[in-house]
C-alpha positions as CSV (number, residue, x, y, z in Angstrom):
1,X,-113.8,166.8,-20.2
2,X,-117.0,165.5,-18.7
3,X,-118.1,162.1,-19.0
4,X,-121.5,160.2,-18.6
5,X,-121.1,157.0,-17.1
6,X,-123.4,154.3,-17.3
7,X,-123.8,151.0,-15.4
8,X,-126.3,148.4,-15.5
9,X,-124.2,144.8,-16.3
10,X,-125.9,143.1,-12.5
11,X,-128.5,144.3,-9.9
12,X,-127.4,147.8,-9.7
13,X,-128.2,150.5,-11.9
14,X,-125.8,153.7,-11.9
15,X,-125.2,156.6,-13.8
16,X,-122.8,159.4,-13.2
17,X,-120.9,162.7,-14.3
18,X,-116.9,162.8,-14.0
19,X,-114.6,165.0,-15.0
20,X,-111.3,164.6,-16.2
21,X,-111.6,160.9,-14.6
22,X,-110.9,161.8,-11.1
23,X,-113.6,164.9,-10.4
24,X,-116.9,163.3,-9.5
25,X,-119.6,165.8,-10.2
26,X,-122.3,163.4,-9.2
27,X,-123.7,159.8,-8.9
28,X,-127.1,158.2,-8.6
29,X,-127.3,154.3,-7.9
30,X,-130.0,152.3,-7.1
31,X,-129.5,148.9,-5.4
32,X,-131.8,145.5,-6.5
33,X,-130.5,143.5,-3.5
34,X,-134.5,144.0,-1.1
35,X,-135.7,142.9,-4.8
36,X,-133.9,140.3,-5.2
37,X,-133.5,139.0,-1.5
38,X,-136.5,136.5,-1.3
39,X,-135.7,134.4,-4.0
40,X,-131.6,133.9,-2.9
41,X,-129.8,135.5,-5.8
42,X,-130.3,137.9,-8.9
43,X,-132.9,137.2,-11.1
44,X,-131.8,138.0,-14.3
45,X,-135.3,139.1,-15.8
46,X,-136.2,140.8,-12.7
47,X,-132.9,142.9,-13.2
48,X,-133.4,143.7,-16.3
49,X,-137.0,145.1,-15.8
50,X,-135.5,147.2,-13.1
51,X,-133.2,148.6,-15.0
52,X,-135.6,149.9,-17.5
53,X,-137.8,150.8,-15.2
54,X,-135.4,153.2,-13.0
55,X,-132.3,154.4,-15.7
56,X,-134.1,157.2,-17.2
57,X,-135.4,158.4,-13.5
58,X,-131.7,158.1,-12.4
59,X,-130.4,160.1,-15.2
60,X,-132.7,163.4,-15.1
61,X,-132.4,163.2,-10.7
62,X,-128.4,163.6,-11.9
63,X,-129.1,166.3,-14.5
64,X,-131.3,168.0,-11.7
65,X,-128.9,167.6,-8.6
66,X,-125.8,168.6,-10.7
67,X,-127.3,171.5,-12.7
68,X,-125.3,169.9,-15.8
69,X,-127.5,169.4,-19.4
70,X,-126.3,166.8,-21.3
71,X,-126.0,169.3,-24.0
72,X,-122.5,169.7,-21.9
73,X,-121.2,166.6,-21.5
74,X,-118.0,165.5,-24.5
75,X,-118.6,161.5,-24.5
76,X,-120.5,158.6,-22.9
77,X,-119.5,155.4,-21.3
78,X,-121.1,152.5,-20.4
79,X,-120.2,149.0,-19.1
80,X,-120.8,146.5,-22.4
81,X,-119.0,143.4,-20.8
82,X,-118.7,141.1,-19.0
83,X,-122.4,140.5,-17.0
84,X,-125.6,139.2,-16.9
85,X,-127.0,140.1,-21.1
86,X,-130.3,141.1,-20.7
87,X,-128.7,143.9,-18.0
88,X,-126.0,145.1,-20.1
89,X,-128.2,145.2,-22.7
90,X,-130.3,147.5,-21.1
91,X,-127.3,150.0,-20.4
92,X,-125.7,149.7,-24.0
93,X,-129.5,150.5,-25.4
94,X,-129.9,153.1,-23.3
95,X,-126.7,154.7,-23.8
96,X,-126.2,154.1,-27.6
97,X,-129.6,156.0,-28.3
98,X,-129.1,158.7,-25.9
99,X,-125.5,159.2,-27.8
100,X,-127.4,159.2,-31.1
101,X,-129.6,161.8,-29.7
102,X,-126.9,164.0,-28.6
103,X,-124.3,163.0,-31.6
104,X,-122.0,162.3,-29.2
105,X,-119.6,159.1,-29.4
106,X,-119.4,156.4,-27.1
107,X,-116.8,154.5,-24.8
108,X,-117.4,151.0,-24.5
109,X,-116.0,149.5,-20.9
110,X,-115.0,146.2,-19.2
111,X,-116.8,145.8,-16.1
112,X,-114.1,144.3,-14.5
113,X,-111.3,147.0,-15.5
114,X,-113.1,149.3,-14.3
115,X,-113.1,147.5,-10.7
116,X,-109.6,148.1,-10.9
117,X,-109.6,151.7,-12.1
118,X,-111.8,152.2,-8.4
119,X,-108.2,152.1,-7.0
120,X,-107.4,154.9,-9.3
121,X,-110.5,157.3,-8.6
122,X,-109.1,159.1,-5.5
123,X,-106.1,160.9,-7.5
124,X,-104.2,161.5,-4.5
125,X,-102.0,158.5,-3.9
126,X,-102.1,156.2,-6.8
127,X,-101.1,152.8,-7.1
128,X,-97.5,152.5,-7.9
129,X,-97.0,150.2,-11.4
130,X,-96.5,147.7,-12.0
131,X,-99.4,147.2,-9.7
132,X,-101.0,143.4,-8.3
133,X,-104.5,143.8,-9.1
134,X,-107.1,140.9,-6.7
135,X,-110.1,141.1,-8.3
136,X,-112.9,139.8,-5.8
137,X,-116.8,139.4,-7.0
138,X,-119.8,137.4,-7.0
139,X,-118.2,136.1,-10.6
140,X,-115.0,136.5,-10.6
141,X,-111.9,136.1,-8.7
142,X,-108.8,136.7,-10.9
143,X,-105.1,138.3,-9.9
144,X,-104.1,140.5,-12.8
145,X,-100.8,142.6,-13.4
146,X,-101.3,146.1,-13.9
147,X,-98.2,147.6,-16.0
148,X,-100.7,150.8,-16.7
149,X,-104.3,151.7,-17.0
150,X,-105.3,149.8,-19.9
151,X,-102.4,147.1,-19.5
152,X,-102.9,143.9,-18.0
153,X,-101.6,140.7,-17.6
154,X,-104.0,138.0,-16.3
155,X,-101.9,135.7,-13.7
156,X,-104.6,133.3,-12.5
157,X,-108.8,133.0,-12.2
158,X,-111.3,130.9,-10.6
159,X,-111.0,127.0,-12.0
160,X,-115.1,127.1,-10.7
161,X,-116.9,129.1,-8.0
162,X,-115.7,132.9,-7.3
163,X,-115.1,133.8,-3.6
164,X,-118.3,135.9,-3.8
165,X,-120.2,133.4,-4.9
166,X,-119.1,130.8,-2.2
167,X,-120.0,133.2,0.4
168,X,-123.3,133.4,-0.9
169,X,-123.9,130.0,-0.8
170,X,-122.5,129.2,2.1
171,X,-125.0,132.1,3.6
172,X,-128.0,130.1,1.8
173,X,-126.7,126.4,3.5
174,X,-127.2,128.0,6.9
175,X,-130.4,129.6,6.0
176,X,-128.6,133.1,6.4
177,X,-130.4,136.1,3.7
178,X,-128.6,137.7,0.1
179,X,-125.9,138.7,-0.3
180,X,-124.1,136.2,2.2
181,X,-121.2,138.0,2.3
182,X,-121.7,141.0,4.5
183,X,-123.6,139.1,6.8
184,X,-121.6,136.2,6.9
185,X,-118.3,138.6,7.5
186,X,-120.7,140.2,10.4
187,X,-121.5,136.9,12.5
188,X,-118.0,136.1,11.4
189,X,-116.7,138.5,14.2
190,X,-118.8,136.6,17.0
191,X,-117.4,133.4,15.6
192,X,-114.2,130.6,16.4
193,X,-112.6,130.6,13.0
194,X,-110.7,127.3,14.2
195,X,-113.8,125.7,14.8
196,X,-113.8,124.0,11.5
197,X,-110.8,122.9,9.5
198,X,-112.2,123.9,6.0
199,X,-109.8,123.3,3.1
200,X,-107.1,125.7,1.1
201,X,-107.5,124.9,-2.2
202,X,-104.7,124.9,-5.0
203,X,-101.8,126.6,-2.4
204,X,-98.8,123.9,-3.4
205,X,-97.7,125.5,-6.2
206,X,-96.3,128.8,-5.4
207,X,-96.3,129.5,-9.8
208,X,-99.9,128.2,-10.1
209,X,-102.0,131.4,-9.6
210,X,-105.7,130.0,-9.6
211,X,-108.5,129.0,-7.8
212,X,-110.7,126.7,-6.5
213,X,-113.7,127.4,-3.9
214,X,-116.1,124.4,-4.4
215,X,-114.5,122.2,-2.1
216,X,-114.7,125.2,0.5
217,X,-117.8,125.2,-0.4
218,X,-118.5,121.7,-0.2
219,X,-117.0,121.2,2.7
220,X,-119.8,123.6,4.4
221,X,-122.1,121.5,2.5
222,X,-121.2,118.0,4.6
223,X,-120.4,120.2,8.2
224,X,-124.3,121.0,8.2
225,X,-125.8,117.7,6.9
226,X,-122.9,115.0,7.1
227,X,-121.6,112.9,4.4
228,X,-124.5,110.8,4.4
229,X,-126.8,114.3,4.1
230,X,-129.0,112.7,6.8
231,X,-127.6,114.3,10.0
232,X,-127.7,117.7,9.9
233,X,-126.1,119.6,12.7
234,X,-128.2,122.1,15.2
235,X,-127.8,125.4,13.4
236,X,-128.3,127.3,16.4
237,X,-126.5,130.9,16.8
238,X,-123.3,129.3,18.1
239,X,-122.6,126.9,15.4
240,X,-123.8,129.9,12.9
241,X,-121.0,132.0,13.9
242,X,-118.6,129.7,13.8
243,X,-118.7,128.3,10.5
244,X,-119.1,131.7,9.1
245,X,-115.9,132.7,11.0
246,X,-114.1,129.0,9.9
247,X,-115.6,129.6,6.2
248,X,-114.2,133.2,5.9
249,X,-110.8,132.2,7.6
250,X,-110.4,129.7,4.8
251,X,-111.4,132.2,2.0
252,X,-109.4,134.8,3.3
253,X,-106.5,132.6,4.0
254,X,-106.6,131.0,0.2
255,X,-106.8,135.0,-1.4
256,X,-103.9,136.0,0.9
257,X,-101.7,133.5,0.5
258,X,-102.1,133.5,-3.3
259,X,-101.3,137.3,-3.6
260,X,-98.5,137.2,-1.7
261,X,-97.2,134.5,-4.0
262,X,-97.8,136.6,-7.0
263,X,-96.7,139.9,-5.1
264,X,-93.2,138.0,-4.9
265,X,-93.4,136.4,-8.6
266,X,-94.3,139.7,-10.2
267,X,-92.2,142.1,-8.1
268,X,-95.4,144.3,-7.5
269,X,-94.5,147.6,-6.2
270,X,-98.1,148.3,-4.6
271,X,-101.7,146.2,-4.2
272,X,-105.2,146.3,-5.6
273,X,-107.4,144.7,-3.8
274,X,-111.0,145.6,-5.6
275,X,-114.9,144.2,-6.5
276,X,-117.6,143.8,-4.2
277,X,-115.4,141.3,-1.9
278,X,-112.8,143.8,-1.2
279,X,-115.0,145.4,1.2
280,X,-114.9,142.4,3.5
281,X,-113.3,143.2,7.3
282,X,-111.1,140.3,7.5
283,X,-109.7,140.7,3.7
284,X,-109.5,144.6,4.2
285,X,-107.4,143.4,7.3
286,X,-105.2,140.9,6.4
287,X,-104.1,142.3,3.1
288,X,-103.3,145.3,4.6
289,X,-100.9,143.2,7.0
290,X,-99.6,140.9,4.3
291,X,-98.0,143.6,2.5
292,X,-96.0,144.6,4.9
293,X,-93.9,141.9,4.3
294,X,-93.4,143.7,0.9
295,X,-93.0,147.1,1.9
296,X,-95.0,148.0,-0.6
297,X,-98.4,150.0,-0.1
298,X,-102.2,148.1,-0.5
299,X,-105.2,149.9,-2.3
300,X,-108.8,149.5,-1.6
301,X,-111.3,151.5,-2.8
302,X,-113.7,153.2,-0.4
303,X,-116.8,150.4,-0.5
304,X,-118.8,152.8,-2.1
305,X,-116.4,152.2,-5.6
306,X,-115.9,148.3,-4.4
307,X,-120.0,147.5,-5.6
308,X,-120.3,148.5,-9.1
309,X,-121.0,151.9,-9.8
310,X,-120.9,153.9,-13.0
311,X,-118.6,156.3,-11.5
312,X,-115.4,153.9,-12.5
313,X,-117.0,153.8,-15.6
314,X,-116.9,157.2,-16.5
315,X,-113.6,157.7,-14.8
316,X,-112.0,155.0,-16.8
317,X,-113.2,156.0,-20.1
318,X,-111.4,159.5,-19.8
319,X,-108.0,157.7,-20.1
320,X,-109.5,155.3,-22.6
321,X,-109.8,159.0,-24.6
322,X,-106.7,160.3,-23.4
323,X,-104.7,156.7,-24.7
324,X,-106.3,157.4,-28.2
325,X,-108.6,154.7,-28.1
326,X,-111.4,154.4,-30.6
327,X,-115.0,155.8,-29.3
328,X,-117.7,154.4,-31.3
329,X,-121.5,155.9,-32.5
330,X,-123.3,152.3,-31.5
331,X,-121.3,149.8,-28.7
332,X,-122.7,146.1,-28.7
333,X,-122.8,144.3,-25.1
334,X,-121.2,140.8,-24.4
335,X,-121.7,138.6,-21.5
336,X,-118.6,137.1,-21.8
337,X,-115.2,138.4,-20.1
């Protein structure tokens, strides 16, 4: 069974054939971040326009590389939730008309299960249920339970930033460029992460599965300028490094220390650790040490499948098919998780 994924709910837009949902036949993503780097953040418009401008290029460089016509794919799939509207919008368009075209049916998917089906995508050593899934983006930062692929339990979110977000603005306070978090986890490694004493929010209550990043946050805010925002400290490459190293310590620390607690209230018999964030060094490193402590075995995606791609998307809709799910002729996009 091959499947058209489709992907367009931030700044990237993706597109890809998979077969069976493990056997990728081809993928074609085009990043927004240069785009969108001189103004601090996605633009939501600007997105959007890029999306239409580039999906349909995307799509016939696929056909071409793979040698596969549409006229042989069974089903489509595209991301329809959650995400910036205006982008999904432009993949659930895009996708419903091409189905029409084709009278094929299509597979509506969460963006954010599909981050967790990443961990799934490599077919050789899969994650043993029921699973602890740490979901880490730019706008979200949830731990789920994972009895099976398309059962979930949610265990705790973010009360107000997400960890991706933080790192971006943190990046932005010391004039650092978008996306913060890859550079900020690169100057990190030059840094003194006990430089700073930045705060661990919501770690008391070892049932309370939630968090909280704008005092972290905040707490970068009043190291640069003071508490009076009138003395701001020399952000010379020294003092750089070391509140990025400080800042990620007490990310890191906060996301460790509350998976270990669900690990232990869940009885987890393997980790997820998945999104864009899960392709930071020092998360990558200490989960991998944390469970351990578990005996139990942590999943990461390769980074290529931790940004969002539509190659989860496809592979995630084949067991959508498989568990009987409904595909529909017209899917409608929501922004909301």
């Amino acid at each position: 069974m091959i499947i058209l994924g489709c992907e367009t709910s931030c700044d990237e837009t993706s597109v890809s054939f998979v077969k069976d949902g493990f056997d990728v036949l081809g993928v074609k993503t085009l990043s927004q971040i240069k785009t969108h780097e001189k103004y601090g953040g996605v633009v939501p418009e600007i997105a959007s326009r890029i999306h239409v401008e580039s999906i349909h290029h995307l799509l016939n460089d696929l056909v071409k590389e793979t040698n596969i016509s549409l006229k042989d794919i069974d089903y489509l799939a595209v991301t329809n939730t959650p995400g910036l509207i205006g982008a999904l919008l432009v993949g659930v368009s895009f996708t419903n008309s091409l189905g029409y075209f084709l009278k094929k049916s299509v597979i509506p998917i969460n963006h954010l299960e599909a981050h967790i089906y990443a961990a799934f995508m490599t077919n050789t050593d899969l994650p043993e249920l029921p699973a602890l899934a740490l979901l880490v983006s730019g706008g979200h930062t949830m731990l789920i339970k994972v009895n099976k692929i398309g059962e979930y339990e949610i265990l705790g979110t973010t009360l107000d930033d997400a960890v991706g977000e933080a790192f971006d603005k943190t990046a932005k306070l010391l004039g650092l460029p978008y996306p913060g978090g890859p550079v900020i986890d690169k100057l990190a490694k030059t840094g003194d992460p006990f430089s700073y004493q930045f705060p661990r929010a919501l770690l008391k209550n070892k049932n309370n599965f939630d968090f909280s990043f704008s005092g972290l946050k905040t707490a970068v805010l009043y190291t640069i300028y003071g508490f009076d925002r009138k003395t701001k400290i020399e952000l010379n490459e020294t003092n750089i490094a070391n509140i990025c190293a400080s800042f990620q310590k007490a990310a890191v620390d906060t996301l460790v220390q509350k998976t270990r607690q669900a690990i232990q209230y869940i009885n987890a018999k393997s980790l997820i650790v998945c999104g864009g964030v899960a392709a930071n060094s020092e998360l990558k490193k200490e989960m991998l040490e944390a469970v351990k402590e578990f005996n139990i075995k942590a999943h990461i995606p390769p980074i290529k499948y931790c940004t969002d791609n539509a190659t989860m998307v496809a592979g995630l809709a084949y067991h959508k098919i498989e568990q009987a799910e409904i595909a529909v002729k017209e899917v409608k996009s929501n922004c909301s998780l």
